[in-house]
C-alpha positions as CSV (number, residue, x, y, z in Angstrom):
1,X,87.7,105.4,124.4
2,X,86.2,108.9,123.3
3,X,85.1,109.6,126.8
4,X,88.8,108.9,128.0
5,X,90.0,111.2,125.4
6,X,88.0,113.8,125.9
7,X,89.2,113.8,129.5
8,X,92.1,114.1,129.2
9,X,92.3,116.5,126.4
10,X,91.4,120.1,126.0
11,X,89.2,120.8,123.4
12,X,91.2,123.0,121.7
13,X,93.8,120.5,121.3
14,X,91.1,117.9,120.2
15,X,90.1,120.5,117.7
16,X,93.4,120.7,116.2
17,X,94.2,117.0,116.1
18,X,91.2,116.3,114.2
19,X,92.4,119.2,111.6
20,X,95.7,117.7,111.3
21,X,94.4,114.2,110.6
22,X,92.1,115.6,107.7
23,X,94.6,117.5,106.3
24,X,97.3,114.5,106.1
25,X,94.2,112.5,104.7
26,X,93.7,115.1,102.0
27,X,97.6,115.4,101.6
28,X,97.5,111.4,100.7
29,X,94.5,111.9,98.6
30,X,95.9,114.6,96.4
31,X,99.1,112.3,96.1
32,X,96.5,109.7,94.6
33,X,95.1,112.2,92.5
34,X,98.4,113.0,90.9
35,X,99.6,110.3,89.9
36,X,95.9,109.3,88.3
37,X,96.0,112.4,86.6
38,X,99.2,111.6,85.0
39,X,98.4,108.5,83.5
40,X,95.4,110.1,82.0
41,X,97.3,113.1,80.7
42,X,99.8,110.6,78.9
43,X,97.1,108.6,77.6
44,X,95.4,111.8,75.6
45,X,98.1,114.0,74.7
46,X,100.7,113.4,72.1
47,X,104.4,112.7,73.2
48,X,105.9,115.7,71.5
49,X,106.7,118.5,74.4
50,X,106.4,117.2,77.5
51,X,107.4,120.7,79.0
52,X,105.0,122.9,76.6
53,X,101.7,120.3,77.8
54,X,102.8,120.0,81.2
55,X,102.5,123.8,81.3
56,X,99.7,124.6,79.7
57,X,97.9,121.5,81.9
58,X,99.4,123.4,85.5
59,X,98.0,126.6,84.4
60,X,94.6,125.1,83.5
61,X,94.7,123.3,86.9
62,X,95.9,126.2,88.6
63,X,92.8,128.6,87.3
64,X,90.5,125.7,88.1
65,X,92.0,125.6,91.6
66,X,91.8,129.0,92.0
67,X,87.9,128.8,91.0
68,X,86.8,126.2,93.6
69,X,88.9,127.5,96.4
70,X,86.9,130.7,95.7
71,X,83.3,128.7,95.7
72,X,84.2,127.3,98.8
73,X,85.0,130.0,100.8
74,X,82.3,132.1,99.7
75,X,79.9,129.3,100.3
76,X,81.1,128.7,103.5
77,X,81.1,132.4,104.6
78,X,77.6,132.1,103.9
79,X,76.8,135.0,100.6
């Protein structure tokens, strides 16, 4: 079945299909995440202000984002 695939697609195309399926894999993946993360952000944190934690908890997330997306590239560029 590869073989007949790689017939009768370029390999740029190839290429791009295969990026396309990771990143809808990661897109579901990151949906899992979410909702995991929420349960275990309800369980610790008090009830009070839902806005004020929700916040402060996107910012943290955001910074630690930021951080890794960094490491990667910088790892991947190779310094």
């Amino acid at each position: 079945m590869a073989n007949a695939i790689e017939k009768r697609l370029p390999k740029p195309i190839r290429q791009s299909m295969r990026t396309l399926i990771a990143a809808a894999l990661g897109l579901f993946l990151g949906l899992q995440y979410n909702d995991y993360i929420k349960k275990i952000v309800e369980m610790i944190l008090p009830k009070t202000d839902g806005l004020l934690w929700e916040t402060l908890i996107l910012l943290g997330l955001t910074v630690v984002v930021v951080y890794a997306t960094y490491f990667i590239q910088k790892a991947l560029d190779g310094k």
